[in-house]
N, C-alpha and C positions, 0 to 999 in steps of 0.2 A: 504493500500500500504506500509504503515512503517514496519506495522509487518511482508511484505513478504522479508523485505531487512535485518531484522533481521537476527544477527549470530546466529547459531546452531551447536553445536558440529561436525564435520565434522563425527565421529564414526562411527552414523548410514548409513552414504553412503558406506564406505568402508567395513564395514560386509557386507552388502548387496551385494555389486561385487562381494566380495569373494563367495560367498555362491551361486550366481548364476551362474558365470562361476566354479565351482565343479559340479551343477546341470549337468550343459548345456555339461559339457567334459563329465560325466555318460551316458549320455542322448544317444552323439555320442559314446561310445563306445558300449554300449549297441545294436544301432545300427550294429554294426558290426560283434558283439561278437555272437547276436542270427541271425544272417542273416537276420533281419529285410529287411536291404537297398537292395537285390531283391527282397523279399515279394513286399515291399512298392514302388518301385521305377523302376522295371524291369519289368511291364505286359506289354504284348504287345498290350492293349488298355486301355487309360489313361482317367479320365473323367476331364476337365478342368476347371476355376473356371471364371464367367464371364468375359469374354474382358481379358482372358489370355490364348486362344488356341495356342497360338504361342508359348509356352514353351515346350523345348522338354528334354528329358532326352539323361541325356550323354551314351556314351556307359559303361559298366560294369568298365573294370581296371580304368575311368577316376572319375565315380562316387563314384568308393571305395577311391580313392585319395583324392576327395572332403570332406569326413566325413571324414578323416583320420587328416586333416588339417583344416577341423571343430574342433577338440576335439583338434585340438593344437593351434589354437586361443582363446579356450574356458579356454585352463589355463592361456595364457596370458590375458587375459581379467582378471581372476582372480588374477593373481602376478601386476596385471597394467603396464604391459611391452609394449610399444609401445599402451598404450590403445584406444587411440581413434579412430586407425587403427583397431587393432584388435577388436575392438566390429564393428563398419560398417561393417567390413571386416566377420565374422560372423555372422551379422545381415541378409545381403546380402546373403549369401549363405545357411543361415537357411531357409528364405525365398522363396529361390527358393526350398529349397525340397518340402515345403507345395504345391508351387504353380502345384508340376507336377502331383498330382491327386487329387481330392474334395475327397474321400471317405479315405484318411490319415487324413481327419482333425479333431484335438481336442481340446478341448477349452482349456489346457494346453498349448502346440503349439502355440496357438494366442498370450494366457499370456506372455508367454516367450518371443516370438519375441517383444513384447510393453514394457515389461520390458528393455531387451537391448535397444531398440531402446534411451529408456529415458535417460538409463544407459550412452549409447556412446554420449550424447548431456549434459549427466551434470560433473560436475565436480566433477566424481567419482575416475579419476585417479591422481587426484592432492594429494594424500597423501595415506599412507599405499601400498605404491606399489613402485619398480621397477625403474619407471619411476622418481619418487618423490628422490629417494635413488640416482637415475644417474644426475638430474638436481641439485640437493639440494635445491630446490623448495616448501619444503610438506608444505599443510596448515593445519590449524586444524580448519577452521570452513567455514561454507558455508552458503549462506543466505535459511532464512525458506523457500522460493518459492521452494526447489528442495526438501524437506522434506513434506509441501502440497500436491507435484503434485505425489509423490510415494500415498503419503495416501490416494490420491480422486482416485488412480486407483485401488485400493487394495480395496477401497471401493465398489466401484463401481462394480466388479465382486460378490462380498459379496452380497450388495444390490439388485440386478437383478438376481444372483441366487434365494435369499429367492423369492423376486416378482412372478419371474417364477413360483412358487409355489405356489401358490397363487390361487388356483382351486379347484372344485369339486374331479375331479380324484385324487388328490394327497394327499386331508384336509379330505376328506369326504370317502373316496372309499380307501387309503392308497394305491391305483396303482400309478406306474405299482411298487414302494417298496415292495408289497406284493409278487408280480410276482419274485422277484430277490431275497427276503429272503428266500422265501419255497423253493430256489435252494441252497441254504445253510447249510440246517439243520444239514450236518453231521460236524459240523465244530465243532472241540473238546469246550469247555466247554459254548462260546456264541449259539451253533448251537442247544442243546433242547431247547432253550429259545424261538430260533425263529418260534418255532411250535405253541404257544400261540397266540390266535385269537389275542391278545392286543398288540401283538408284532409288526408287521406292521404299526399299527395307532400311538402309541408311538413314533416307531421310524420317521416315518411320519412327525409328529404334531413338535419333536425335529427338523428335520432337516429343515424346514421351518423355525423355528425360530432364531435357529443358525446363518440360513445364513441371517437374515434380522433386526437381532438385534446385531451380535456380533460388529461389525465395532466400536457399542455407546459403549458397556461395554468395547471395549479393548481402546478408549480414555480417558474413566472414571478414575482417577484415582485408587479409592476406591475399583474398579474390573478390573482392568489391569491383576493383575496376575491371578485369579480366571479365568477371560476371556481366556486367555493364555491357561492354562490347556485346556481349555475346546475344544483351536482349536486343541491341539496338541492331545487330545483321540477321539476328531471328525473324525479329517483325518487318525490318526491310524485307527480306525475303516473301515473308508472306503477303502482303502485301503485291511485290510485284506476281507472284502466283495467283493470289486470288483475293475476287472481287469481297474486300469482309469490311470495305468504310475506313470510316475513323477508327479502327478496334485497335491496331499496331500502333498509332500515335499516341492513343490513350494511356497503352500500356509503357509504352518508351516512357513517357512523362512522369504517370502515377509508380514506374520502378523506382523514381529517384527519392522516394519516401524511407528508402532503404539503407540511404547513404546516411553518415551523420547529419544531424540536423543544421549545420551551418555552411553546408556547403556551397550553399549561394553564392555566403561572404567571402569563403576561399577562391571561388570562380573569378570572382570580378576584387578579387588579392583586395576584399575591406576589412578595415580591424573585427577583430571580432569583441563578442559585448559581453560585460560582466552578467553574470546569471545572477541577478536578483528574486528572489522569490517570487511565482504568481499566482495570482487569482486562484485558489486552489476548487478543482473541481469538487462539489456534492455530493453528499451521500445518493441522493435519488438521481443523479446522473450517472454516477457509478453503475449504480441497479439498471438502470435503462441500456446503458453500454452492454452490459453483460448478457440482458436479457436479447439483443442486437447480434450480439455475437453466436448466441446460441441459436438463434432462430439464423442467421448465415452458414452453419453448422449441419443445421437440419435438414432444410431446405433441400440441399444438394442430396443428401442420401432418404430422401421419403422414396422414392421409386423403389427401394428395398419392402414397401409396402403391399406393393403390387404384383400379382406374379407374371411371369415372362420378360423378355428382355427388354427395359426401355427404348432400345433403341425401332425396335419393332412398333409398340403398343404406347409409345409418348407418354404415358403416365407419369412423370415426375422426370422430363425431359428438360421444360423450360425452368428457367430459372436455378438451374443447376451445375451452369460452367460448361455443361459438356461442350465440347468445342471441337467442332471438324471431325466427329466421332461416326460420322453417319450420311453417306450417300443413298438416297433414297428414291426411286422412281414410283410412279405408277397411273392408275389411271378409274376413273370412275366413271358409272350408267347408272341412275336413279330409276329405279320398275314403279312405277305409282298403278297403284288397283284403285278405281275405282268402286266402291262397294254396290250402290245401287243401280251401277248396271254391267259390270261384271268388266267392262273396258281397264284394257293394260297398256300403258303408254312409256315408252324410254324417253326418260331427259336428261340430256347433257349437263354437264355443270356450266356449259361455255356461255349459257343463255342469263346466266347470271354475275357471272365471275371473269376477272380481268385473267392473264396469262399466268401473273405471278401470282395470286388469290387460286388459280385451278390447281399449279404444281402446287402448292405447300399443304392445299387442302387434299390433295389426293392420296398424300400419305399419314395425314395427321387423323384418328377416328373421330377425335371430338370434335372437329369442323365437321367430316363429313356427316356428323349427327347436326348438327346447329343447319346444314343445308339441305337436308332431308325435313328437318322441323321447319325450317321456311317453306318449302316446293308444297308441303301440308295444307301450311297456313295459306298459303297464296290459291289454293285448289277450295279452301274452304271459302276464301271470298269471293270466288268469282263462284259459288254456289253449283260447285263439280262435288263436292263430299259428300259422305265421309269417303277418306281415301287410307290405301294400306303404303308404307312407301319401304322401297328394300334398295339396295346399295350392292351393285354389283363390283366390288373394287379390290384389283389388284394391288400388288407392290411386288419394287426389287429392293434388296437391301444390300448393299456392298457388293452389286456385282451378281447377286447370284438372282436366278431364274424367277420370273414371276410368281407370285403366289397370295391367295388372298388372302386379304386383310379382315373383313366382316363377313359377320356371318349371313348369307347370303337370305338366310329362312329368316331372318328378324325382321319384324317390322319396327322400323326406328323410329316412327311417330308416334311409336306409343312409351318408346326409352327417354329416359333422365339422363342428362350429364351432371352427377355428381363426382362426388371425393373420396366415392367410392373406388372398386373395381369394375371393369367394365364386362360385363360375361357375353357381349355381341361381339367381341374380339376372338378371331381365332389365332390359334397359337403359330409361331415366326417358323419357317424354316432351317430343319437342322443341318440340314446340307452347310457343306464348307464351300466359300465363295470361289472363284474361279481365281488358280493360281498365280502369281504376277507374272511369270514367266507366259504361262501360256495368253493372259490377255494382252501380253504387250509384244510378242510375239503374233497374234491374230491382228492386231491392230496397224503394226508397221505392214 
């Protein structure tokens, strides 16, 4: 408990705002700049994320004003102008973009949102900012609890990424990596390399370890910097391989939590400042960190709740780190039975769903339930019901042969998406995926 009341250079909190409201302001412009925010936020059927069907999106000129005034919260967050307004104030409406469709989400988006969220509760805007310069207030140091609770989160995506990893498929088989490098190959000077049967297993066997050991080397002192290096051409790397966002910048920035806390000052060679005692955090904030950290904890291993493999049956998928764990194909046909007159109709999902809304829903069950309970409802209004509705739907998992996903005998308008189990799932196949030899041998 002493050592969490200990002073710490305050440095390292203040890079860290700065650096994540510049993210977060890219982030929203970006949004804007590539027409994203209708892509993502304009379809005219939305899939919802449990116990939040009641979010609805705003109309067009209101939702472009919303990102517009995202991206200028996201500087004030970083100048620390009015901060602890403007981080809620951004938290809250970052928030609500995720929540208005499941098939926007990325585990960078999660990050983010958990990062401000920490950000707007610590005492980021007490110094190097705005705020600090109008009050004449600034401190220079902070107690270790707010330097901890950044490094068990930073951790913890690390850790549970590598975990995730952690399988046949991914140690053994190098899928679905394999699948994703031999789409690479023409890529100027890394892309002949990737044609090499050992190329997939390599890079495989590395990113497992990366993610599951760097957390200890970049505490160590002896490999801080070495460790460093290694996140900063890891996430390059990924990056130029594949399309994942802001997720590698995030991570470059949020690793330097790991460094001592004064590293700013060593960077730009300024004196460094006596540790006077601060503000010592609360008992009831104590209890709230902790109770934070356990549910961060949880979170990731509830799928252990569910029987069959997450990666098949999504159960305790989101929100759990898993990262790059799972190439997934497949394809859906809705059977709607008319009851009173015995008429059987196939509907596409295409009549309702944009390109990237049909692939994420075709493998994920709880969407194809929430789109089975709309094709219902919509059959009930136009006064075609009562109807039966069944889900003809495939999947590939890493590679290996199609196989279905729902149980084809159910009817899903009559099924609940709880926090249950789901028993209209049938079980993944046991087949081993197709070996990297041979698919990148068929593929050349």
């Amino acid at each position: 408990m002493t050592d969490l009341r200990r002073p710490v250079d305050f440095a390292w909190l203040g890079a860290l705002r700065i650096a994540m409201g510049g993210m977060l302001c890219i982030s929203m412009i970006r949004l804007l700049a590539y027409g994203w925010w209708k892509t993502f936020f304009l379809n005219s059927f939305q899939f919802k994320y449990w116990g939040f069907s009641w979010v609805r999106t705003l109309p067009p000129a209101p939702l472009q004003a919303l990102i517009c005034v995202l991206a200028v919260l996201a500087v004030a967050l970083a100048a620390g102008l009015f901060f602890r307004a403007a981080a809620l104030l951004f938290l809250a409406g970052f928030v609500y973009l995720q929540l208005l469709d499941v098939t926007n989400y990325l585990n960078h988006y999660y990050l983010a949102a958990l990062l401000v969220a920490l950000l707007a509760v610590s005492p980021a805007g007490r110094a190097w900012s705005l705020d600090s310069w109008r009050k004449q207030d600034a401190v220079e140091t902070v107690p270790a609890f707010w330097l901890y609770l950044f490094r068990f989160q930073v951790g913890v995506v690390y850790t549970f990424a590598g975990l995730a990893k952690a399988h046949g498929d991914w140690l053994f088989h190098a899928e679905p990596l394999g699948i994703w490098l031999s789409a690479n190959t023409d890529l100027p000077i890394l892309g002949p390399l990737l044609v090499h049967p050992w190329a997939a297993p390599l890079f495989s066997w590395c990113g497992f370890l990366f993610d599951t050991f760097i957390i200890w080397f970049l505490l160590w002192k002896r490999t801080r910097l070495f460790a460093y290096a290694a996140v900063v051409v890891f996430h390059v790397m990924t990056r130029l391989l594949f399309p994942i966002g802001m997720f590698p910048f995030i991570m470059i920035g949020s690793a330097l939590v790991m460094f001592p806390p004064g590293w700013p000052r060593r960077l730009f060679r300024r004196p460094a400042v006596p540790l006077t005692t601060p503000r010592a955090v609360p008992a009831w904030g104590l209890a709230i960190a902790i109770l934070y950290c356990l549910v961060q904890v949880v979170l990731p291993l509830r799928h252990w709740l569910y029987p069959g493999d997450v990666r098949w049956g999504e159960q305790g998928m989101r929100f759990s780190w898993r990262v790059m764990v799972r190439e997934k194909n497949g394809s859906v046909t809705f059977e709607v039975k008319q009851l009173k007159t015995g008429k059987v109709s196939l509907i596409s999902p295409r009549q309702y769903l944009t390109r990237l809304q049909e692939r994420e829903m075709s493998t994920q069950p709880d969407l194809i339930l929430q789109l089975a309970k709309h094709i219902e409802q919509e059959y009930q209004r136009r006064g075609l019901g009562p109807v039966e509705v069944r889900a003809d739907a495939i999947s590939s998992l890493n590679g290996r042969a199609a196989h279905p996903l729902i149980d084809p005998k159910v009817d899903l308008s009559k099924e609940k998406d709880t926090l249950l189990s789901w028993p209209w799932i049938l079980p993944p196949p046991t087949e081993d995926p197709p070996h990297l030899r041979a698919l990148l041998a068929h593929r050349s």
